[in-house]
Steps between C-alpha positions, in 0.01 A plus 500: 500500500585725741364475917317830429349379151408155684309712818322727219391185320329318790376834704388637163332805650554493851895532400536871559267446894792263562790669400778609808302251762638175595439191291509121557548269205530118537526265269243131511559198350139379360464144497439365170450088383849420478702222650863755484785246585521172484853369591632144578851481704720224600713627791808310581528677860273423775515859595265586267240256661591719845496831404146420326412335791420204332659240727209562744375186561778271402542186719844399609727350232315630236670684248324707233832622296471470164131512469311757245346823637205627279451850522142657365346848539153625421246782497206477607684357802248279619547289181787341708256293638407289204808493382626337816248247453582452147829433597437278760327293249716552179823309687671364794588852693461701820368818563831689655305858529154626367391855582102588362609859589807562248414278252795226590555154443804263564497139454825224585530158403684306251627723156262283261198553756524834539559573126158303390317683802631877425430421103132402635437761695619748200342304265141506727533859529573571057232279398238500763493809682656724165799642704738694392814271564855516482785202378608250778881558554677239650898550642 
């Protein structure tokens, strides 16, 4: 489809009103039920922990190298919320970052523990709440 086929299409009649005047076209992302990643990483470089700002908080000595990041996106964004209590519940893990505004979630903690509480908070979201969800990947 052509850009002048697509602007006849949506301004139907007022097409030929608008033609030569300056347009603005911007593209939305409409939130749907869907829980759109949902990956599980075991860095072996504490940099990782830094640059995500997830060594906030960590007391002298303590060393969090090694453990599991769980990484999980949704829309509607406030459903971060019960799946950060969900996950809270589901295993042994941290919140590391939660933002109600973009739909984010990441959780740390021990690789087994944050496995069981990402495949709860999926799982919570497919069977109770009928989202759209995609596969865990794991690296």
């Amino acid at each position: 489809m052509t850009k002048q086929e697509l602007l006849e299409k949506i301004f139907k009649g007022d097409y030929e009103d608008l033609k030569g005047k300056t347009l603005r076209m911007t593209r939305l992302r409409v939130p749907g039920k869907e829980v759109c990643m949902a990956n599980i990483i075991t860095p072996t470089d504490s940099s990782v922990y830094r640059n995500l700002g997830l060594h906030i908080g960590v007391h002298e000595g303590e060393d969090h190298t090694g453990e599991a990041i769980g990484l999980v996106r949704f829309t509607p964004w406030e459903a971060v919320v019960a799946a950060a209590d969900i996950a809270l519940k589901s295993g042994d893990v941290e919140i590391g970052f939660m933002d109600r505004f973009n739909g984010s979630l990441i959780i740390t903690g021990a690789l087994a523990q944050v496995q069981t509480a990402v495949e709860e908070v999926v799982g919570y979201f497919r069977s109770r709440q009928d989202f759209g969800v995609c596969d865990i990947y794991k690296s």
